[in-house]
VEXGU-397668 format. One record per atom (N, C-alpha, C): x, y, z; atom name. Coordinates in Angstrom, 2 decimals, always signed. Atoms other than C-alpha are relative to their C-alpha. Layout:
N
PT      east     north        up   atome
PT         X         Y         Z      CA
...
% end
This chain:
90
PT      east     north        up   atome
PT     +0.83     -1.19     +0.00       N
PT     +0.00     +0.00     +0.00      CA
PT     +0.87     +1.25     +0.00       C
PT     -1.22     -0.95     +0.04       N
PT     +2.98     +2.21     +0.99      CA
PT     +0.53     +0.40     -1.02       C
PT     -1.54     -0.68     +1.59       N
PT     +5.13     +1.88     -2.58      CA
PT     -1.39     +0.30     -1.23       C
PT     +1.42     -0.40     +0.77       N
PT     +1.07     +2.31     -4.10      CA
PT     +0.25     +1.76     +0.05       C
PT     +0.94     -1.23     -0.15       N
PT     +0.45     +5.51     -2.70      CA
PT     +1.72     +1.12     -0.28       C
PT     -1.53     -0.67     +0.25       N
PT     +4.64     +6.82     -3.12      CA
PT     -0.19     +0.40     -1.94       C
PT     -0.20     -0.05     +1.41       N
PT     +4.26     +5.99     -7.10      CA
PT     -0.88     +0.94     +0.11       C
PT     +1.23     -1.42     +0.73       N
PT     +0.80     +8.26     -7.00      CA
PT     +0.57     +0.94     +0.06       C
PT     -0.43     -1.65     -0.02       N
PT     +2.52    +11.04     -5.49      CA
PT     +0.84     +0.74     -1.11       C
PT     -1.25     -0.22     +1.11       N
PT     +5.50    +10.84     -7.61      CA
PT     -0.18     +0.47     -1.30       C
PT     +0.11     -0.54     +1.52       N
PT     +3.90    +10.59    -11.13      CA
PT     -0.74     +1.54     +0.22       C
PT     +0.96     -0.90     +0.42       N
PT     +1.39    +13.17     -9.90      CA
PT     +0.88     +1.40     +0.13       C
PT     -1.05     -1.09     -0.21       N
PT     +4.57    +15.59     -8.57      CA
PT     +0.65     -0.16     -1.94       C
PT     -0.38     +0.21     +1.30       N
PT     +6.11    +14.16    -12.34      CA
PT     -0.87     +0.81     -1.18       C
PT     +1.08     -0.29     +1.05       N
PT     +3.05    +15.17    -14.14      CA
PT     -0.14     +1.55     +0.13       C
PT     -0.24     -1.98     +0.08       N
PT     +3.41    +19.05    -12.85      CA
PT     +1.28     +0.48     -0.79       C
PT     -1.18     -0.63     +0.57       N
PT     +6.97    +19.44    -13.50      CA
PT     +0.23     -0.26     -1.38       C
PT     +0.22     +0.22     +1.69       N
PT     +6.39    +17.60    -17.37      CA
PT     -0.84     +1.24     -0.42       C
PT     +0.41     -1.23     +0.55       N
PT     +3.84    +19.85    -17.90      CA
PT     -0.08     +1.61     +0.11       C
PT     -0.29     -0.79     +0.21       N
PT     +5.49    +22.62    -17.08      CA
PT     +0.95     +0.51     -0.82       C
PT     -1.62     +0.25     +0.77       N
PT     +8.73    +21.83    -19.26      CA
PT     -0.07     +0.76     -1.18       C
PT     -0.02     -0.55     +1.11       N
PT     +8.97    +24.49    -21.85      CA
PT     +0.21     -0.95     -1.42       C
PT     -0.73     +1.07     +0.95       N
PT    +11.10    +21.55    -23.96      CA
PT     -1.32     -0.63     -0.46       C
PT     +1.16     +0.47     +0.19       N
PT     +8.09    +19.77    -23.49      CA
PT     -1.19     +0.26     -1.00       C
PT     +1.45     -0.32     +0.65       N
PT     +5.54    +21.60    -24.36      CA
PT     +0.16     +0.58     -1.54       C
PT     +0.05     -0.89     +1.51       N
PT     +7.39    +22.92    -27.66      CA
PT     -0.51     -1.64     -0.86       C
PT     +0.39     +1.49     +0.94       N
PT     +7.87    +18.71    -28.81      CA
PT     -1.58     -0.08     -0.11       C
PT     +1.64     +0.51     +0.36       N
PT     +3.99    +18.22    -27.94      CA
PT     -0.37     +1.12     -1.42       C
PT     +0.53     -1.35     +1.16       N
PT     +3.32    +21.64    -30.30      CA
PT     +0.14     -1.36     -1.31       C
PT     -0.38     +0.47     +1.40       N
PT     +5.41    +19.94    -32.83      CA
PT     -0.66     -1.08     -0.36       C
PT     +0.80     +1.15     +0.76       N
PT     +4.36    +16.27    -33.04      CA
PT     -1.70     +0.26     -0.12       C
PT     +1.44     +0.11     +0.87       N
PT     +0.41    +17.55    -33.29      CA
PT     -0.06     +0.86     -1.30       C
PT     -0.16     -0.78     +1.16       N
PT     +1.69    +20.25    -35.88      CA
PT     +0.29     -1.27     -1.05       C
PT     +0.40     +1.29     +0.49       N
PT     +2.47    +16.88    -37.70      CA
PT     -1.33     -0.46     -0.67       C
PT     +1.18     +0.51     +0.63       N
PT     -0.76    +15.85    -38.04      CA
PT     -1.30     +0.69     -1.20       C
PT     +0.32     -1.13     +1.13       N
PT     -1.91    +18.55    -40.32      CA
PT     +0.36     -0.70     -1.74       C
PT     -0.07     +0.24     +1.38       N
PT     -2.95    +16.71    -43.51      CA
PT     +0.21     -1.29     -0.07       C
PT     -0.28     +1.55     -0.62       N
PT     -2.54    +12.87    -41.87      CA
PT     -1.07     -0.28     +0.20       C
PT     +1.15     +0.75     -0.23       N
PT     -5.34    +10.84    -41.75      CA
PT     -0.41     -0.34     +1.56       C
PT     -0.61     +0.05     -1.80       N
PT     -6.68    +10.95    -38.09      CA
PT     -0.41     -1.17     +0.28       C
PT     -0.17     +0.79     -0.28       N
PT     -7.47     +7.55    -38.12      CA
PT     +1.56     -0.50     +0.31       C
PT     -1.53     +0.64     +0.42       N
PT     -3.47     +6.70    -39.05      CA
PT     +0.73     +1.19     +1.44       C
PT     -0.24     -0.39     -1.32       N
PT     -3.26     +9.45    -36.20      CA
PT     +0.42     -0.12     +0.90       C
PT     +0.26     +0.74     -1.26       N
PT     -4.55     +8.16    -33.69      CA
PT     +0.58     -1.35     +0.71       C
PT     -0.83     +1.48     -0.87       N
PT     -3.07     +4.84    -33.77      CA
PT     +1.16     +0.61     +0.37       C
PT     -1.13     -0.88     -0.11       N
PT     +0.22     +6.95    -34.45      CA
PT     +0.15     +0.58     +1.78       C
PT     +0.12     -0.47     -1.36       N
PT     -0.47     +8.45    -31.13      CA
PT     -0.46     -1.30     +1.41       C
PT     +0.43     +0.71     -0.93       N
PT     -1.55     +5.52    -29.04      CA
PT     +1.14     -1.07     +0.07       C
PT     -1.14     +0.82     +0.02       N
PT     +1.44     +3.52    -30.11      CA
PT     +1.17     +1.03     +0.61       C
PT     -0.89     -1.30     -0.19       N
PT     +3.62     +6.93    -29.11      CA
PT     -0.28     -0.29     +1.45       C
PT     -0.12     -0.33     -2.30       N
PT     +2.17     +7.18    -25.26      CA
PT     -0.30     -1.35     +0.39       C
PT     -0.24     +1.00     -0.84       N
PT     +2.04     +3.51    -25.02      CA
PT     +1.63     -0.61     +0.49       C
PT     -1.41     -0.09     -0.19       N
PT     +5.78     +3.89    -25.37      CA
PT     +0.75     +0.37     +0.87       C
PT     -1.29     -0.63     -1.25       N
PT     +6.76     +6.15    -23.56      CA
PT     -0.57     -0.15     +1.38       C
PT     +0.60     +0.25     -1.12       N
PT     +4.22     +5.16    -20.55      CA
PT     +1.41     -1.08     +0.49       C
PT     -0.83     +1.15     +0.08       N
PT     +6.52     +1.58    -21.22      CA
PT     +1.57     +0.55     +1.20       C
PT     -1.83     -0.81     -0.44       N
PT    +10.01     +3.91    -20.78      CA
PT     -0.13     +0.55     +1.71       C
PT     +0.04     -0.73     -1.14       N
PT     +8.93     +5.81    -17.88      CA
PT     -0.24     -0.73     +1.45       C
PT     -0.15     +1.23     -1.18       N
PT     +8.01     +3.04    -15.73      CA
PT     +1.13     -0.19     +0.04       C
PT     -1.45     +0.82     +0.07       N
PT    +11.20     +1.16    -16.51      CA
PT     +0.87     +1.41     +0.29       C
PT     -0.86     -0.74     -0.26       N
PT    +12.97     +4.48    -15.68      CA
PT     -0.29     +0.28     +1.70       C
PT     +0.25     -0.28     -1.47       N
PT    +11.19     +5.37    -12.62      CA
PT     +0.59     -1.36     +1.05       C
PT     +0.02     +0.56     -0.54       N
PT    +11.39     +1.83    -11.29      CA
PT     +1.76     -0.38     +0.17       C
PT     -1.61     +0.16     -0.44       N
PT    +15.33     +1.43    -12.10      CA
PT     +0.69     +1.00     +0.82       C
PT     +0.03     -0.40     -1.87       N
PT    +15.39     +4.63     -9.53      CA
PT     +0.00     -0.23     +1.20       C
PT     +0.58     +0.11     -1.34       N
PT    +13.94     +3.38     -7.48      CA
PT     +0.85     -1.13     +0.65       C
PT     -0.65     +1.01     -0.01       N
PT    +16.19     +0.24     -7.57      CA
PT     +1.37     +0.51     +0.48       C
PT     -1.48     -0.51     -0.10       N
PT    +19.19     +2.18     -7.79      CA
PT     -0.09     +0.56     +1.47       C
PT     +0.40     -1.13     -1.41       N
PT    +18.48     +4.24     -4.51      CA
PT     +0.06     -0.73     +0.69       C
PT     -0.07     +1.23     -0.93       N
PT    +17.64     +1.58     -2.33      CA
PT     +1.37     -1.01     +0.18       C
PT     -1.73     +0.80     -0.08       N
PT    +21.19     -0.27     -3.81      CA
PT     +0.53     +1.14     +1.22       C
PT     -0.80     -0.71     -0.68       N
PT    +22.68     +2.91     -2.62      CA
PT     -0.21     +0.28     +1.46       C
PT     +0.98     -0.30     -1.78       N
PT    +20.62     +3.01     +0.75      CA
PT     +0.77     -1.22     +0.56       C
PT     -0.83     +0.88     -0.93       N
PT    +21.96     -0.26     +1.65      CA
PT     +1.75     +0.44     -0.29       C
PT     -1.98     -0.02     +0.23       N
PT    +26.10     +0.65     +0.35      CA
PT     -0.09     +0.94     +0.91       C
PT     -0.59     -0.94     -0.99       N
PT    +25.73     +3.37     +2.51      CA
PT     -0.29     -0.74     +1.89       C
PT     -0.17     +0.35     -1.40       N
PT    +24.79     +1.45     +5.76      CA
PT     +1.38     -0.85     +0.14       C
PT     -1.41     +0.56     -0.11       N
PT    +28.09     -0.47     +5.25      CA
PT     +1.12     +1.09     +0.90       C
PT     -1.45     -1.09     -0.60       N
PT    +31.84     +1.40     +7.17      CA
PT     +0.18     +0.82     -1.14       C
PT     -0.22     -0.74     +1.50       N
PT    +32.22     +4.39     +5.15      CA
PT     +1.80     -0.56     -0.63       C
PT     -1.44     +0.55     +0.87       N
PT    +36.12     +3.51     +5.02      CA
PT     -0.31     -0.88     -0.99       C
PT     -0.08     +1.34     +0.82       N
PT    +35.30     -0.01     +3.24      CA
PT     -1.30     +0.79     -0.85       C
PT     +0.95     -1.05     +1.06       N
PT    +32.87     +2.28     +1.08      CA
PT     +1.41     +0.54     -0.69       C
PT     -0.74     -0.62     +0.78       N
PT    +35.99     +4.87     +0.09      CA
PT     +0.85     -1.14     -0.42       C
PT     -1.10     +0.30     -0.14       N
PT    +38.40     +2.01     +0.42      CA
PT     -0.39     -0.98     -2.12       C
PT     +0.50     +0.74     +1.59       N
PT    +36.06     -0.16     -2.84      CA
PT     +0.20     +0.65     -0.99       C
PT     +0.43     -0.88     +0.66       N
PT    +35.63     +2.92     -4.50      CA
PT     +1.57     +0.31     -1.08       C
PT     -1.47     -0.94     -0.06       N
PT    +39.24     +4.16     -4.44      CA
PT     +0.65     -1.26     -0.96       C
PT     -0.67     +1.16     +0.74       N
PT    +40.49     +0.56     -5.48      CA
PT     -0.68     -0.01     -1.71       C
PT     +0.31     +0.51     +1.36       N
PT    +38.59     +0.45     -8.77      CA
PT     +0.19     +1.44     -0.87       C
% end
């Protein structure tokens, strides 16, 4: 219930700062400027295959965060020496 209600916050904190992203909001301009003169059937799929993509990516990004963090949550309860000492050796 805990890593439920963490992901809501997250995408929904994610979902302000995307749609505030100037970068953002020029690509969205562009790919519907695109569709100007495209069949909106050929569209639409166009577009549903697009945000089923990047829904795909964004999971798999968020969740290898989330993976990574937690690695680093446990390396850091280890002796910091035998932390610098791994570090230093490689």
């Amino acid at each position: 219930m805990l890593l439920k209600q963490m992901i809501a916050n997250d995408l929904r904190n994610c979902y302000e700062v995307a749609s505030n992203d100037e970068l953002l909001q020029r690509l969205e301009s562009d790919f519907y400027a695109y569709r100007e003169g495209m069949d909106v059937k050929d569209f639409t799929k166009l577009e549903e295959i697009f945000s089923e993509y990047m829904a795909r990516v964004t999971r798999i990004a968020y969740l290898q965060g989330m993976k990574d963090f937690n690695e680093l949550c446990l390396q850091l309860r280890e002796n910091t020496n035998d932390i610098m000492e791994k570090y230093i050796d490689a």
